[in-house]
Every structure is written in C-alpha cells, then in structure tokens.
C-alpha positions in Angstrom: 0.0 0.0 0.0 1.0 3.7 -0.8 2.4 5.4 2.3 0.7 9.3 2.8 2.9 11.8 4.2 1.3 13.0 7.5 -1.2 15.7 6.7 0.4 19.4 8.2 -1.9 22.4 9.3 -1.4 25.5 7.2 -0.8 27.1 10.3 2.5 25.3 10.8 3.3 25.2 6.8 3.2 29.4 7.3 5.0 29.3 10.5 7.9 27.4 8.6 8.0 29.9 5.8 8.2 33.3 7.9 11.1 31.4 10.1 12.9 30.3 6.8 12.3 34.0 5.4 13.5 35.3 7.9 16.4 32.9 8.3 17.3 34.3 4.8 16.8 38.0 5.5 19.2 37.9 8.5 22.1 35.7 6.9 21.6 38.3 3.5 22.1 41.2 5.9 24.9 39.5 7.5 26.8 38.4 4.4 26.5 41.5 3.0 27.1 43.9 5.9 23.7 45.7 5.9 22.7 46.5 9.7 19.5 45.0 10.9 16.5 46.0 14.0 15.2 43.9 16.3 13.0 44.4 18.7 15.0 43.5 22.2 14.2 44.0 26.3 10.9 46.4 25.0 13.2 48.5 22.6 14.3 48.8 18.9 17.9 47.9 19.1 20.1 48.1 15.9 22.6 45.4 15.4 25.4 45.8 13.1 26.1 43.1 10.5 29.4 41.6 12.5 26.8 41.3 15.6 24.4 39.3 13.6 25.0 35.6 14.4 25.1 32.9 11.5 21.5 31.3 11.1 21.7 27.7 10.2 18.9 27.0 7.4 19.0 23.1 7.4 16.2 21.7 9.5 
C-alpha cells in the first residue's frame, strides 16, 4: 500500500516559511554587511552586521 505523508496544518506550513524567510533575511544582511533592527528587552535595538550571528537554514 502507498504510504501518505502526515497531513500538516497551514498554520504550521506558514509558521515554517516566515522562520525560513526570515532565516534568509538575517544571513543576506549578515553576508553582505547591511545592519538590521530587532525588537530586544521592549526597545528597537540596531545590530550591526558583525553582531548578527550565522542562522543555520538546514532543518
């Protein structure tokens, strides 16, 4: 008999493509030395591009 994949919610199939988006958007800053915001401790805090630690992207 044919073996189905496990069905996934759209909820978590969206929650997987923000994170690998934004995965993408932080290592593009990084590698090419563009600063970045984030929100941190209730403020906007701007990291430079040597602050922003490697994201791995493999699951």
């Amino acid at each position: 008999m044919k073996q189905s994949k496990p069905r996934q919610l759209l909820s978590t199939k969206i929650n997987e493509g923000v994170k690998a988006a934004i995965a993408a958007a932080l290592e593009k800053h990084r590698k090419l030395g563009e600063s970045i915001a984030v929100w941190q401790d209730g403020k906007v805090v701007i990291l430079a591009a040597d602050r922003i630690p490697p994201i791995s992207t493999e699951k």
